[in-house]
C-alpha positions as CSV (number, residue, x, y, z in Angstrom):
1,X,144.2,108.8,116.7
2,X,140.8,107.4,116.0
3,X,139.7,104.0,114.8
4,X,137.0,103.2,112.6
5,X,135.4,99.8,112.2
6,X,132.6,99.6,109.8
7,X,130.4,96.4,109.6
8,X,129.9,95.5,106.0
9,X,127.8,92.2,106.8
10,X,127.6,89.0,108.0
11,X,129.5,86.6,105.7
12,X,131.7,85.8,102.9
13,X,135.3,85.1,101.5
14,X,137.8,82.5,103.0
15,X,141.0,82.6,100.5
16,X,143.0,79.0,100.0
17,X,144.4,77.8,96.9
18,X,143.3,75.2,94.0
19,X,146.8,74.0,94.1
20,X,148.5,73.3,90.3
21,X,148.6,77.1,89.6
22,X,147.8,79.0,93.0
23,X,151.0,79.6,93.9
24,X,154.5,80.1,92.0
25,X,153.0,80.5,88.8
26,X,155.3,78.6,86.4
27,X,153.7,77.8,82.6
28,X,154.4,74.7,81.4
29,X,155.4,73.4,77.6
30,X,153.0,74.7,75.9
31,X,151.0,77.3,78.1
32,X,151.9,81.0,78.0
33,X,150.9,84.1,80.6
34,X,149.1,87.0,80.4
35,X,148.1,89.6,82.3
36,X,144.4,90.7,81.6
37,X,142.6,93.6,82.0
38,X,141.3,94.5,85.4
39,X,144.5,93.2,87.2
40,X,143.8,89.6,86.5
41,X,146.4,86.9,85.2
42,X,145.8,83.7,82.7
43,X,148.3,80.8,82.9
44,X,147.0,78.5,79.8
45,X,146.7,77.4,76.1
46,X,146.1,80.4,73.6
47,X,144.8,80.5,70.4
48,X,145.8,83.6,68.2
49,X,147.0,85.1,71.4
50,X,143.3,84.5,73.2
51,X,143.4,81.7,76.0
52,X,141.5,78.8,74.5
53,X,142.2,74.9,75.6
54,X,142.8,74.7,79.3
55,X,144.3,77.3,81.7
56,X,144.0,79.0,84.9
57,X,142.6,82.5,85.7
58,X,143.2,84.3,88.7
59,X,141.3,87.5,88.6
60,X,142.0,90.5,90.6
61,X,139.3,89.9,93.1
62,X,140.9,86.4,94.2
63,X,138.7,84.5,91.9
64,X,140.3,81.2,90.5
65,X,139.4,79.4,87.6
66,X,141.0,76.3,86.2
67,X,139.8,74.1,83.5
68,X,138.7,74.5,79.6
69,X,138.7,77.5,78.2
70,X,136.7,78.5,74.8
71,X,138.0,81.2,72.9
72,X,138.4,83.9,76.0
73,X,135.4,82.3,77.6
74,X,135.1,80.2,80.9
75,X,133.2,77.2,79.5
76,X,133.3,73.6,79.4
77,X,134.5,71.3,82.8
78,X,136.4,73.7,85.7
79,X,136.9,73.7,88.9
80,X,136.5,77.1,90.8
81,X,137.4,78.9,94.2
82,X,134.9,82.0,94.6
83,X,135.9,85.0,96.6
84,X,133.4,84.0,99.1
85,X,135.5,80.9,100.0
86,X,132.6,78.9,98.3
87,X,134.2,76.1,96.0
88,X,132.6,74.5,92.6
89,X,133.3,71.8,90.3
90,X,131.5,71.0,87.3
91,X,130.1,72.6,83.9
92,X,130.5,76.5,83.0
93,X,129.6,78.3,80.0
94,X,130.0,82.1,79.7
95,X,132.0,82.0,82.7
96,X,128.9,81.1,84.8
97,X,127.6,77.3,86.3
98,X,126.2,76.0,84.1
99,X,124.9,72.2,83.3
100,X,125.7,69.6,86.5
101,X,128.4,70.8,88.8
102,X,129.2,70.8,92.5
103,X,129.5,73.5,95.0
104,X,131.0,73.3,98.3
105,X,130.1,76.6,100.4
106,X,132.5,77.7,103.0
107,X,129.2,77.9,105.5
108,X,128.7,74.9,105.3
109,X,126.8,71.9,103.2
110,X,127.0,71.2,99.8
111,X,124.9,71.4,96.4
112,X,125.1,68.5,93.4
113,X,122.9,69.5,90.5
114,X,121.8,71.7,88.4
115,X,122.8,75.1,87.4
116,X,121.9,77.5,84.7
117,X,123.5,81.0,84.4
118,X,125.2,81.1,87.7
119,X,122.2,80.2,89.9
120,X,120.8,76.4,90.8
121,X,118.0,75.5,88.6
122,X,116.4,72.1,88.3
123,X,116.9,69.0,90.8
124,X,119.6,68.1,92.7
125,X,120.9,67.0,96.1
126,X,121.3,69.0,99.1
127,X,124.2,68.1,101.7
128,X,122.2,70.5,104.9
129,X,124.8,72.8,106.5
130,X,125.4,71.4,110.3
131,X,123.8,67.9,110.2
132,X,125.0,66.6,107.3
133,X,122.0,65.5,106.4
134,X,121.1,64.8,102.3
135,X,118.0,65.2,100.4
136,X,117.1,65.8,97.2
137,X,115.7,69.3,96.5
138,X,114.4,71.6,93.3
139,X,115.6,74.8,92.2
140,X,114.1,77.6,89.9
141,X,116.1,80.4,89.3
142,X,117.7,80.0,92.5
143,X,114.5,79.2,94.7
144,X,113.5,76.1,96.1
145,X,110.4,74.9,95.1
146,X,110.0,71.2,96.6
147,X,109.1,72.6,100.1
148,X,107.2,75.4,101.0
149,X,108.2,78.9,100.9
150,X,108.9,80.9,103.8
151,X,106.5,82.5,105.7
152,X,106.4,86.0,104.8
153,X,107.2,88.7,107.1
154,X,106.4,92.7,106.8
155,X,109.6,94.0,105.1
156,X,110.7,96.4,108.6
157,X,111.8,100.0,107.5
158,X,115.6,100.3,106.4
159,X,117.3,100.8,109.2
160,X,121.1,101.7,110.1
161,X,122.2,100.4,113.4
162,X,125.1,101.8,114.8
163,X,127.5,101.3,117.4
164,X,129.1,104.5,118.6
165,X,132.6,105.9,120.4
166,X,132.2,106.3,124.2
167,X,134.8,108.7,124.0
168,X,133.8,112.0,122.3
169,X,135.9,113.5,120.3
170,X,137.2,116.9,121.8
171,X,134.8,119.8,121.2
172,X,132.0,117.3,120.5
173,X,129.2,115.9,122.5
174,X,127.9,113.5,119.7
175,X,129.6,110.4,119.9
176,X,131.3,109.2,116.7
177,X,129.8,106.4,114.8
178,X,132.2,103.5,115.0
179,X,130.4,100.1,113.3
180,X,127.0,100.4,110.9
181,X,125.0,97.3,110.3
182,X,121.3,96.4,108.8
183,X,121.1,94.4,112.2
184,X,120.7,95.4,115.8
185,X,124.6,95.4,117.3
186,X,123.2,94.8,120.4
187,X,120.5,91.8,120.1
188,X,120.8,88.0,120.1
189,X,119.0,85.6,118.1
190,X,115.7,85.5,120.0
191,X,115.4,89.3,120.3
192,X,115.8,89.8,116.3
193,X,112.6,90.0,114.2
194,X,111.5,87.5,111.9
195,X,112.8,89.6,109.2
196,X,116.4,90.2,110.8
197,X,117.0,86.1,111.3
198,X,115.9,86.1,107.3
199,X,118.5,88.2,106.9
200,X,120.9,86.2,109.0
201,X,119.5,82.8,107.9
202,X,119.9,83.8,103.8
203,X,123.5,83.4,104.5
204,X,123.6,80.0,104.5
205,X,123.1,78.6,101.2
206,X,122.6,75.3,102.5
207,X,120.6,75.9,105.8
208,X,117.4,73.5,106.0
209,X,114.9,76.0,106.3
210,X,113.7,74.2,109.4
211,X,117.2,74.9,111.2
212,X,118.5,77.8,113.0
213,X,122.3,79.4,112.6
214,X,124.5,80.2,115.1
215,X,124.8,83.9,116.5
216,X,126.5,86.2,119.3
217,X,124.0,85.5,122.2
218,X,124.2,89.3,122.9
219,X,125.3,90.7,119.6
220,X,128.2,91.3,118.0
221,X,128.6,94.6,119.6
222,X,131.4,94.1,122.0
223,X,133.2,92.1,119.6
224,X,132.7,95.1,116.8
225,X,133.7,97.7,120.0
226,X,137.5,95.7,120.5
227,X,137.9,95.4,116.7
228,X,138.0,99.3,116.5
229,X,140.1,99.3,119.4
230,X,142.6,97.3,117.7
231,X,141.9,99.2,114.6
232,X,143.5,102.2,116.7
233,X,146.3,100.1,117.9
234,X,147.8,98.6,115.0
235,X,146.8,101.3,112.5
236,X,144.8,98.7,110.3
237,X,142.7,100.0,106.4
238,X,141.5,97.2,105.4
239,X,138.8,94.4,104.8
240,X,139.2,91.9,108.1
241,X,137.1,88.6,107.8
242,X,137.0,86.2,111.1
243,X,135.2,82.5,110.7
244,X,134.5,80.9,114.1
245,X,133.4,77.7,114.1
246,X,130.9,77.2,117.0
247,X,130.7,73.6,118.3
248,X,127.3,72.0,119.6
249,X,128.2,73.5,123.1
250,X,127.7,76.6,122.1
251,X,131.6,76.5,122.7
252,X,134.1,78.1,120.5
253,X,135.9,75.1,118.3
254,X,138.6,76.8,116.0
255,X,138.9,80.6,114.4
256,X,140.2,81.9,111.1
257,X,141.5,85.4,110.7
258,X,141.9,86.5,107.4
259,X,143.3,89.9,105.8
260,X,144.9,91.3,108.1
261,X,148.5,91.6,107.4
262,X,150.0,92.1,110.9
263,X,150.1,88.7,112.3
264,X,149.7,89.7,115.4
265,X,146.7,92.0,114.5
266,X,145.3,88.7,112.8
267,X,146.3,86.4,116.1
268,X,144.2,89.1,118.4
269,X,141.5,89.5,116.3
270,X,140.7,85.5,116.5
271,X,141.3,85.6,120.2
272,X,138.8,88.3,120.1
273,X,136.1,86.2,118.0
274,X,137.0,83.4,120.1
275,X,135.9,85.9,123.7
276,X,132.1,86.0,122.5
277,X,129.3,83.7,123.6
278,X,127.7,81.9,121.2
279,X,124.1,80.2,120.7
280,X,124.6,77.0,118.9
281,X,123.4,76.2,115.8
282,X,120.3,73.9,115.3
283,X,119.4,71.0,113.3
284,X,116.5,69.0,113.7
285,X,115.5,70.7,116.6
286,X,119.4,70.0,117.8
287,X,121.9,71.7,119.0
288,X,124.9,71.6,116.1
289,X,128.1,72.4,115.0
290,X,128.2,75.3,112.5
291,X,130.2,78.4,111.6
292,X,129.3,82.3,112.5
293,X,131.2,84.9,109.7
294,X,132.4,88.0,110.4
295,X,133.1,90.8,107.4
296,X,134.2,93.8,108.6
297,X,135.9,96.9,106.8
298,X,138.6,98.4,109.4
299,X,140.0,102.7,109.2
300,X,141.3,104.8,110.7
301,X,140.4,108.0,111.6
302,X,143.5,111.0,112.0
């Protein structure tokens, strides 16, 4: 039996609950509950059998919704739980942000502002990722524009980096491709290009463009290498993500293993996060504490 693991990227989706509907889903006097199209389910007010009022989506993704509701439409005051782990609380319209709203991003830091069709557009107040550290900032269709852009860097050629099975398979002398990423497996922070740390550093929603994330001081390739094996071991098909929260040490603080059903699959796979070294984040030319995501989709190969 051969094990697969396929890096889909760096980042995204912590699943927790927004608490009144998340988990036994009981409708109260009142409310009413349907299943929608796609696999999603609506615990809330209807009007001529459409939910309008107040309710709570779940959608099939993970996304949760709860708040007002105009006929069939997400709009008015809400609070929300995106698949990324990234929370929000404020206006919607059109089942986008929308108005003055809230978001909370798993990474790290905060935004309070303004939002127009999903994206942050006009002023607001940045909570930096790592220091804590507030300031008010300006948005245009999702770009800052109160500080200077980046410096631009030559676009390098797209590139698939691949980490491959020592072991050949039998009648083979090309070793199997085991983990694909737009990054170098392989390299740390300092021996990425400029381009690759953009990659890395677009992540972070809240990231003061002067500070650096943290990162696998060699690579995530051994950590990439013992998620296959354990891939093998346990049998695992499906999407695995692992959060380790990297202290201003450069030490390991707490991990979070999520989607994997075998808890002892999960357990392993955070003691495996939890084996890498780390370069701490920095803020303000600092060493601080910040969190490094792992997305990976996990087969296996018969």
């Amino acid at each position: 039996m051969q094990a697969a693991a396929f890096l889909v990227a760096l980042g995204l989706a912590l699943g927790c609950s927004l608490g009144v509907h998340a988990q036994e889903l009981k409708p109260g006097v009142g409310e009413v509950k349907l299943a929608l199209p796609g696999g999603g389910i609506y615990v809330g007010t209807v009007t001529g059998g459409v939910p309008d009022g107040k309710g709570y989506f779940k959608d099939a993704d993970g996304m949760q919704y709860e708040g007002e509701v105009r006929m069939g439409k997400r709009t008015g005051v809400a609070q929300a739980l995106f698949p990324d782990g990234n929370r929000y609380q404020g206006e919607w319209k059109d089942g986008e942000p929308d108005g003055n709203g809230t978001m909370h991003y798993l990474l790290g830091g905060a935004y309070e502002g303004r939002w127009r069709e999903g994206m942050r557009d006009g002023s607001g107040i940045m909570t930096f990722a790592g220091s804590g550290r507030r300031a008010q900032v300006g948005f245009l269709d999702g770009k800052r524009i109160d500080v200077a852009p980046p410096p631009r860097v030559q676009e390098p050629p797209k590139e698939t980096y691949a980490l491959r099975d020592a072991n050949a398979p039998v009648g083979s002398r090309m070793a199997r491709k085991i983990s694909t990423s737009a990054l170098p497996l392989n390299a740390g922070w300092e021996k990425l290009t400029s381009a690759q740390q953009r990659i890395v550093r677009d992540r972070y929603p809240a990231l003061d463009e002067a500070d650096e994330p943290p990162y696998p001081v060699k690579g995530p390739q051994s950590f990439y290498a013992r998620m296959a094996e354990l891939a093998g071991k346990y049998q695992i098909n499906e999407d695995v993500r692992v959060y380790v929260l990297v202290g201003a040490d450069g030490k390991v603080a707490s991990v979070t293993s999520i989607g994997l059903e075998d808890p002892e699959a999960r357990r392993l796979a955070g003691v495996l996060a939890g084996l890498v070294n780390y370069k701490p984040a920095r803020c303000g030319g600092q060493p601080c504490q910040m969190m490094v995501p792992f997305h990976l989709s996990l087969s296996v190969e018969y």
